[in-house]
N, C-alpha and C positions, 0 to 999 in steps of 0.2 A: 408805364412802370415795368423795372425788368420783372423777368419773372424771379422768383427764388430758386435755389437748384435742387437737384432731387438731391444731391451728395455733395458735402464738402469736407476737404483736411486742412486746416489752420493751425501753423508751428508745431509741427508735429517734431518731435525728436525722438529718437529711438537707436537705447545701444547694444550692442548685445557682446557682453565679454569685454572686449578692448577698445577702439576707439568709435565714434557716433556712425550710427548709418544714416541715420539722417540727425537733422538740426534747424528746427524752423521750416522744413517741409511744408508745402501746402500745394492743394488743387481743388479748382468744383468741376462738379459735372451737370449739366442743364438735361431739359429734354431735348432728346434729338442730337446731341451732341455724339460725335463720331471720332475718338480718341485715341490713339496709338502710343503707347509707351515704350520708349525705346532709351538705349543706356548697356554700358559694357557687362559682361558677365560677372555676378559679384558685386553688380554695384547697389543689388537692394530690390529691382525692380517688382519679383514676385513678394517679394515681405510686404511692399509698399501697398500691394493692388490686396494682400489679407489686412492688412490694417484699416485700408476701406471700407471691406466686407467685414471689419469687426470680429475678425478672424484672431488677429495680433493686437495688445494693450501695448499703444504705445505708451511712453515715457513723459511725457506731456505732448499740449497739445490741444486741441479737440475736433472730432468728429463728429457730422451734423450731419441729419437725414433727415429728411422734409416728411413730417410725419403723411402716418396713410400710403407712400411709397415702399414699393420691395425691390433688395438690391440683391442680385443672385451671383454668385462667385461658380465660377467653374474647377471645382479640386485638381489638382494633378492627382492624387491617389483617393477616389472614390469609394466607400466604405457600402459594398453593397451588400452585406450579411442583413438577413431577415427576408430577402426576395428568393421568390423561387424561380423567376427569369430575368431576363433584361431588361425584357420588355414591362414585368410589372415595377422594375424599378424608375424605367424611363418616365413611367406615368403618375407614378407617385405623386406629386404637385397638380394634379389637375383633377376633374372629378370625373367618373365613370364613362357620361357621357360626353366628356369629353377626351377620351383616351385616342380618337384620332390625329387630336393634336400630335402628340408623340411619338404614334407611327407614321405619318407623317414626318417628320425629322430625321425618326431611323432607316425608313427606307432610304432619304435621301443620302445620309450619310454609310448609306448600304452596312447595315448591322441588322444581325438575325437576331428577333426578339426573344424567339423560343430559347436562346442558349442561356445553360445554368449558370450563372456569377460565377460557381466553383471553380467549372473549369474554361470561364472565359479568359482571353490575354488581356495584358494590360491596357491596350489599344482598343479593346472590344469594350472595357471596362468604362474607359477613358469615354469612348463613344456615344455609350450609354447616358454618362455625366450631361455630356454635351447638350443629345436629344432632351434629357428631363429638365434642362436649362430653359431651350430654346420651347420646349412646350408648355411649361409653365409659364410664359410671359410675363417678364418683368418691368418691370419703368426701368430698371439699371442693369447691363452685364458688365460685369468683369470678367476678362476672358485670359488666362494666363496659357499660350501657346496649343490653343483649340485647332488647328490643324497638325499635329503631332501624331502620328499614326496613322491620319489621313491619306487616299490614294488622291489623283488628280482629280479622279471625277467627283468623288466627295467635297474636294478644296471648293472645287467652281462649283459646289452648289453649297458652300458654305459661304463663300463668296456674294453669291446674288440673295444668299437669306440676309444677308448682314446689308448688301446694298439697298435692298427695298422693305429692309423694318424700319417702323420710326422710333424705335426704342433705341437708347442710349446706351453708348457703350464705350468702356476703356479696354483695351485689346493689347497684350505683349505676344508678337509673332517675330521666327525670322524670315517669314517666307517674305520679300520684299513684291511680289507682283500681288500676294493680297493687301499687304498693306497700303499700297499705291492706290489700290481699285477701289479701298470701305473707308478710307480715314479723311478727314477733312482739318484735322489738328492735330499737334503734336506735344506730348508730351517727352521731356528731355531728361533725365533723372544723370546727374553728371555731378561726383563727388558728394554725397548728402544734398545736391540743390536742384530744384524742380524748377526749369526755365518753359515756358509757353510758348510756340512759334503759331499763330492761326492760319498753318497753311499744312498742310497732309506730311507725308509720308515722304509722296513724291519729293516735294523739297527740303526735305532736312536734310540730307549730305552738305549741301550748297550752304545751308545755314548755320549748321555745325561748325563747317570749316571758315565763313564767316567770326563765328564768336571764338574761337581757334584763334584766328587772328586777331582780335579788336583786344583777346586777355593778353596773348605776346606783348603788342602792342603798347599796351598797360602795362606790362612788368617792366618790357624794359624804359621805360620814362621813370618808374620805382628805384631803377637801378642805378639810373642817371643823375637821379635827385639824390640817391643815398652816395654816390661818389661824390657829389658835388657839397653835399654837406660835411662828408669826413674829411675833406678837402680845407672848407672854411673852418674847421674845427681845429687843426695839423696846422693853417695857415695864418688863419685871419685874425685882423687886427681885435686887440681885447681891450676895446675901450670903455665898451659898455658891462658890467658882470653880471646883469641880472639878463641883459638879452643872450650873453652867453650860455647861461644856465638854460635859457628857454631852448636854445637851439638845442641843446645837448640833449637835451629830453624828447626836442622832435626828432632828434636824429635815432636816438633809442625807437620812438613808436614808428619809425622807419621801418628801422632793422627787423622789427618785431613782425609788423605787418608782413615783411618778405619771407620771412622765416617761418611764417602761418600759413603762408600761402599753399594749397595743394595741388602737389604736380599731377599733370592729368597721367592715367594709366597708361603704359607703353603698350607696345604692340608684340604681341606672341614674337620669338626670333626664330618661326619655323622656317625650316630647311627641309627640300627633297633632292637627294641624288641616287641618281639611278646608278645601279651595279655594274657588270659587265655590257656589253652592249648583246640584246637577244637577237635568237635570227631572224629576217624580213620578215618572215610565216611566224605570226605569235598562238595563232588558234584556226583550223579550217574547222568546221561543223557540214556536215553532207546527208541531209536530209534525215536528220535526228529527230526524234521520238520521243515523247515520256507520258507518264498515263498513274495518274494515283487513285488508288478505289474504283474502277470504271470510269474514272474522268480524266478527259485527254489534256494536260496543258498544253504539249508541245508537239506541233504535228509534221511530219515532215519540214524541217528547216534547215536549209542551210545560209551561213555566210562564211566569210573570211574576213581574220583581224590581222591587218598588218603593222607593222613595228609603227609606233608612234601615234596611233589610232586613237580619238577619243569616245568613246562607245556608250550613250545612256538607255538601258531596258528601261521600261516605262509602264503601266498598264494598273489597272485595279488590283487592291490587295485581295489575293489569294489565284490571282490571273496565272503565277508561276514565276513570275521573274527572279525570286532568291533562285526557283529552281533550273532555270535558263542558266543564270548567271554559275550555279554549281556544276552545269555539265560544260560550260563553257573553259573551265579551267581546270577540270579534271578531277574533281572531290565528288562527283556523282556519273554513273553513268548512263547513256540513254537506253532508253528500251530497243529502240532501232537505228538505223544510220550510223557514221560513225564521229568520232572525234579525234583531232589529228592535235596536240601540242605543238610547236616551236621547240625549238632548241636553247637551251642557258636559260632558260627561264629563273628567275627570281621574283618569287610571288608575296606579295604584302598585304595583308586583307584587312580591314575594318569592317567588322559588322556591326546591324541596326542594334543588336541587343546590347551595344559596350557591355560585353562579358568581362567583369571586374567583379572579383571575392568581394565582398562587403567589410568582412570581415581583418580583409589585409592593409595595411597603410600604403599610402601612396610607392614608398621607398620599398617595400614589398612588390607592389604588383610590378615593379619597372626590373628591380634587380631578380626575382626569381621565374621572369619568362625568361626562358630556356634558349630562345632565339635571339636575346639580346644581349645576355651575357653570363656568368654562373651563377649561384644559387646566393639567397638567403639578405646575406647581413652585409654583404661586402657594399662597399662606401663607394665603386664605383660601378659603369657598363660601357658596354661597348655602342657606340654613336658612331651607326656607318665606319666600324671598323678601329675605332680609334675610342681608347679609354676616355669618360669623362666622370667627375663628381656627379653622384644622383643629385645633391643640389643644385647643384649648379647647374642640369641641365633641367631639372623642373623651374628652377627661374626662368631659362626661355622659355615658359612656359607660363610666364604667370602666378607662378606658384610659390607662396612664400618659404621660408626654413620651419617652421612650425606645422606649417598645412604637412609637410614631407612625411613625420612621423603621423599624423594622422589616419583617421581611418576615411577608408573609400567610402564608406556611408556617409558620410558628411558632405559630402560634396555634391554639387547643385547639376543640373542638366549639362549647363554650358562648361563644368571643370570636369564632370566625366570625357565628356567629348576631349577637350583638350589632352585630357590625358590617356587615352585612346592614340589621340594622334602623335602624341609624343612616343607610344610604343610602336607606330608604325613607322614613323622618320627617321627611328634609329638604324633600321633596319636598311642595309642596300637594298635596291629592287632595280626590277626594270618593266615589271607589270603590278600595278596597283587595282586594289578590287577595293571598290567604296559602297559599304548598303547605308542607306540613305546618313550621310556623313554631315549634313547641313542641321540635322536635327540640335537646339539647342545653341547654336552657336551667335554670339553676336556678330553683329554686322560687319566691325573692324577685323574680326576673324573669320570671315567669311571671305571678307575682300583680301585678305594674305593669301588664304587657302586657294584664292582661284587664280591667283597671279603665280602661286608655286605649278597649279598645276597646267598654266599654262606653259611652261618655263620649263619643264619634266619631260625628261628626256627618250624614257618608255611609254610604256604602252598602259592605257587607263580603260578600264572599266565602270560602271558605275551605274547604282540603283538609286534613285530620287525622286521624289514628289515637288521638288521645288524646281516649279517652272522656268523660272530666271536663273537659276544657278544652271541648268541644263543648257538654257540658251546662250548661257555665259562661256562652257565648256566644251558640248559634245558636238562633233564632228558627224558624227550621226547617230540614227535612234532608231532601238528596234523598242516595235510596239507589241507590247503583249494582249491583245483585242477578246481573249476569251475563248471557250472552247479551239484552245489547239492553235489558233490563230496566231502566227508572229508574223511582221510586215520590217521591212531594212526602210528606214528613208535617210535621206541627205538632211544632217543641216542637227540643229536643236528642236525643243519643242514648239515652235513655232513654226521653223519652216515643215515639220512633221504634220502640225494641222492647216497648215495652207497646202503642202501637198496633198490630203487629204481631202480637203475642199475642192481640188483640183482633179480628182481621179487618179494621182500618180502614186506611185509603189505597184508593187508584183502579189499581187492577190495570193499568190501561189506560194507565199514564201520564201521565196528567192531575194537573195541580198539586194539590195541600189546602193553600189560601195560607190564612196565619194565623196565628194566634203563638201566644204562649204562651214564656214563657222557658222553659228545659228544668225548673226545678225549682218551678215554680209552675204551668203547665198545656201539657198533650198536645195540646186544640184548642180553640177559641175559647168559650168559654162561652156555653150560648143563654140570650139574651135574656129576659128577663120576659115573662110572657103581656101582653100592651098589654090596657088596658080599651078597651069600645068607645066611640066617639065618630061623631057626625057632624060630615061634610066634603063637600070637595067635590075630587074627580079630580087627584091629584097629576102636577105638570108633569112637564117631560121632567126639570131642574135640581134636584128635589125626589126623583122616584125615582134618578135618578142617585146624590146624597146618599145616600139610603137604602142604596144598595147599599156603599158604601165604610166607612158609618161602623162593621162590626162591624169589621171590617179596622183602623180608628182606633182603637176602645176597645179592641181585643186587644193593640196595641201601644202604647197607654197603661200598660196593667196590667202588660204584661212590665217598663217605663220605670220604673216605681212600685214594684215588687218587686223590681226592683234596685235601685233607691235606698235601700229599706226595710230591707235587708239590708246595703249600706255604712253605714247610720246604727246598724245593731246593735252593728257595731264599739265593743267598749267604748273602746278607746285610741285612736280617731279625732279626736277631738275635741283628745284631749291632743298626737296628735304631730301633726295639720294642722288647725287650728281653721279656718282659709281655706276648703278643703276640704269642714267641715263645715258651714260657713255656708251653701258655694254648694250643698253638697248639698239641706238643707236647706228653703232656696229653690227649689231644682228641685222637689221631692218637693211643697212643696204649690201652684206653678206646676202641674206634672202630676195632682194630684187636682182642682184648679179644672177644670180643661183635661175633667179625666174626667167630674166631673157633668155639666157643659154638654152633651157630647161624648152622653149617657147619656140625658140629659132631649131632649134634639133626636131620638135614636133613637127615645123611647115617642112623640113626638110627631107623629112623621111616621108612625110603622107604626103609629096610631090611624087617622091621619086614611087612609091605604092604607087598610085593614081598613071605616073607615066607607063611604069612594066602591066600597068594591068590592062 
């Protein structure tokens, strides 16, 4: 006999304002059951996972809890007045002796107990949440974007708590390598309707785009049959009048049905164009320094950033990376060594904190940054240069005409972000600075974001905790290891901990410039042994060349391997053929580019090898 579940929602409807967010909603959650909720920004997700937690009265419906079971929600803004630390807030749900539970948690999630609520950040706050979650032990979590604030090391050990509990759980994350690693089911929240897939994480894209298909599919036979009935209607013999009358009414609850139908949500129309073109040299750093209170973040480091570079700092919160990342571009400077700029620079930033008045409406925070266009009221701004309607360009944005005059407090995780990044696209650039950019974003906006910035023509920096977007992106990773410690490796987060594994990077600090996309190589490939040749004493312009070109073909081949990987796309073709052309074109542009690029290297480290 099955079991009953600890939790279930049954036709749940629920509106708020204008039209239904949900309509006959339903889910259960069993023991043991390992759940991922995923669905576009706006579509309800975090309401849906309070409505659970009896947080939200929905509109009908009803909700069922298997008595004797406790269902514990995880807040986004945690109400921790009445403690006088964290740590006694952490422990709250458990009894005395058992307050190791809770330290336990927070260490893991490396949060200092001792600190006042007052003056803890939100993230510390948030953290807190978490640990008093996971040490009270539940029969049920509900977990709305529990890695948010999190560094890596915190992730994976939030990670293998969620992998080796048997307690139950429904989880909205966008870090997609957690969700891969702890979900074993999927829930799909897509226009008001809750569809079940009982396979993870891993495979919902493939499923998605499956039932993507199968509703076209269906409409157009919808549309097929409504031509063909306006057809017999305009046409057909009228022998009979009462089968006519029937038809007419079918043809009506045709129309009706097509015309009820709801279109899925589009897709953000973000755009990145870089500005002038900067010089080769975007940033050198030559064994820089910095040191806050007596503690060293940054110790002797150097590297170099050159034009096109895609660059992720990485390490534990409070290791220094915002503060790397500020001496790196010029807004802080080091205690020691120095810092060299580029030239023409055009710098775009986005930071973790989306600094947005609360207080100002959308059409506010866009038209009276100072860097996008002039002040106040005016109806329109500048987009890369060229006037556009504020509505109209928050529509590519997602953004309705009503949300426009709104206020910024209204707005959820995923539409800050968005409009964040709407204030940094307007902007030319040609070096972009991202501090953790992934935070809140859904998936379909994730996958734009990373295709623009593979496609971005400058130079990128970037702060992230999200594993898979790092390995999606960066070219290389500096690691921020703690006391002082920064190490260059080749590649994403991945190949950063297999080089790691392997003993390679420069203990010392010292850059390992190079590439390699994260899923196609660790560090640069060596070269072919050159045959010998005679020559004669290569110039100064000749070894100079020599020394730059592994550096070129390493980031030819990363250029290539992402191309070759958007052109696997089976449905690329079909939904952007534009797209595919230019791809196309780029891919065998850059394998041109790469032999020449290949045959110039054997040819000059021959003639080295001979003069030498």
């Amino acid at each position: 006999m099955a079991k009953p579940p600890i939790m279930a929602l049954r036709d749940i409807s629920l509106t708020f304002g204008g039209a239904p967010l949900f309509e006959g909603a339903g889910f259960s959650v069993g023991e043991g059951d390992r759940l991922c909720l995923v669905g576009r920004n706006g579509s309800g997700k975090s309401t849906l996972l309070k409505v659970a937690a009896g947080l939200i009265q929905h509109d009908s419906g009803e909700r069922f809890v298997q008595p004797g079971k406790k269902v514990s929600y995880l807040p986004q803004d945690p109400d921790l007045s009445g403690y006088d630390t964290l740590g006694d807030y952490a422990a709250a749900d458990v009894e005395p002796e058992e307050r190791y539970k809770a330290e336990i948690a927070m260490e893991g999630l490396r949060l200092d107990e001792s600190l006042d609520p007052a003056t803890a950040s939100g993230g510390e706050k948030r953290r807190a949440a978490l640990a008093r979650l996971l040490a009270s032990e539940p029969d049920l979590m509900l977990l709305d974007e529990p890695t948010n604030h999190l560094d890596i090391s915190a992730i994976e050990w939030l990670e293998e708590t969620l992998r080796s509990t048997r307690v139950g759980y429904v989880l909205i994350s966008h870090d997609r390598a957690l969700l891969s690693k702890v979900t074993t089911e999927t829930l799909w929240l897509d226009r008001g309707v809750i569809r079940r897939n009982d396979k993870g994480f891993a495979g919902f894209e493939d499923w998605r785009d499956k039932m993507f298909d199968e509703e076209d599919a269906s409409l157009q036979k919808l549309d097929q049959k409504i031509k063909r009935e306006e057809h017999w209607i305009v046409h057909g013999v009228s022998g009979r009048r009462k089968r006519n009358v029937r038809r007419v009414a079918d043809l009506a609850s045709l129309r009706e049905s097509r015309q009820t139908h709801l279109h899925r949500a589009g897709t953000a129309a973000m755009a990145l164009e870089s500005g002038q073109t900067s010089g080769k040299l975007v940033v050198e750093a030559k064994e820089i320094s910095k040191a806050y209170d007596g503690r060293t973040l940054v110790s002797d480091f150097s590297t170099k950033i050159m034009r096109k570079d895609r660059l992720a700092l990485v390490g534990p919160n409070g290791a220094g990376k915002t503060t790397m990342l500020k001496m790196l571009i010029g807004e802080l400077a080091p205690d020691g060594g120095t810092i060299r700029l580029g030239s023409k620079l055009e710098v775009a930033t986005l930071d973790q904190t989306r600094s947005l008045r609360e207080d100002q409406t959308l059409w506010e925070a866009l038209t009276e940054d100072k860097l996008l266009g002039v002040k106040g009221s005016n109806d329109q701004i500048l987009v890369r240069g060229r006037p556009k309607h504020v509505v109209g360009y928050l529509k590519e944005f997602l953004f309705d005409e009503r949300q426009a005059r709104g206020p910024v407090s209204s707005l959820s995780g995923g539409e800050r972000a968005r409009l964040m990044l709407a204030k940094i696209m307007a902007r030319e650039s040609n070096l972009l600075v991202l501090d953790e950019p992934t935070n809140d974003l859904d998936i379909e906006t994730l996958d734009l974001l990373q295709d623009l910035l593979g496609e971005y023509d400058g130079t990128l920096i970037l702060v992230s905790h999200d594993r898979d977007f790092i390995d999606r992106i960066a070219t290389s990773t500096i690691a921020m290891e703690g006391n002082g410690t920064a190490i260059e490796y080749a590649g994403g987060w991945s190949d950063y901990q297999a080089q790691k594994a392997g003993g390679q990077g420069d203990a010392g600090g010292k850059p390992r410039k190079g590439g390699g996309g994260s899923k196609q190589a660790a560090a640069v490939a060596p070269a072919p042994a050159p045959k010998k040749a005679q020559g004669v004493k290569l110039s100064f312009k000749q070894t100079h060349r020599l020394e730059k070109l592994p550096e070129e073909i390493s980031r030819l081949e990363v250029e290539i391997a992402k191309l070759e990987s958007l052109l696997a796309s089976p449905n690329l073709y079909a939904e952007n053929p534009a797209k595919f052309e230019k791809a196309t074109a780029a891919l065998a542009d850059r394998q041109a580019v790469l032999a020449k690029a290949e045959e110039e290297w054997l040819e000059l480290e021959e003639a080295r090898e001979a003069a030498g």
